[in-house]
C-alpha positions, 0 to 999 in steps of 0.5 A, a space after each residue: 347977635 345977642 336977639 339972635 342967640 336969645 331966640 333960641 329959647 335957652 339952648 345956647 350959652 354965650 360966655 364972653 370975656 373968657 380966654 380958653 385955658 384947657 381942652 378936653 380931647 376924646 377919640 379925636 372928638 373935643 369933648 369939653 373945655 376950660 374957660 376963665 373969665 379975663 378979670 384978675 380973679 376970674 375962676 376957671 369954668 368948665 364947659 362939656 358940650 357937643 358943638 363948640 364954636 371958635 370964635 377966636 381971632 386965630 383960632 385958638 380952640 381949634 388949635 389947643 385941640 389939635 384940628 387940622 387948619 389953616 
């Protein structure tokens, strides 16, 4: 996975051992979020993008936004 994702040049960013905080919500269309590294003084970080991927257990990002699932 991590070969994959560094094939491609720089154009994605892998966060990991994050939990999602916040989302940002516009137009229907999510815009941004707020992640905070899982360590006791982890600082929250926001990310803005136009393609985000849940890859939660359950869903969670897609949840926060307000996405239509099951």
């Amino acid at each position: 996975f991590h070969d994959m994702v560094s094939g491609e040049g720089g154009k994605i960013q892998l966060l990991l051992n994050h939990k999602l905080k916040r989302v940002a919500v516009s137009n229907n269309r999510l815009t941004g979020i707020v992640l905070q590294h899982r360590e006791p003084s982890g600082v929250p970080a926001p990310v803005s993008g136009k393609v985000f991927i849940d890859a939660t257990y359950e869903g969670d990002l897609a949840a926060m936004a307000g996405a239509a699932l099951r």
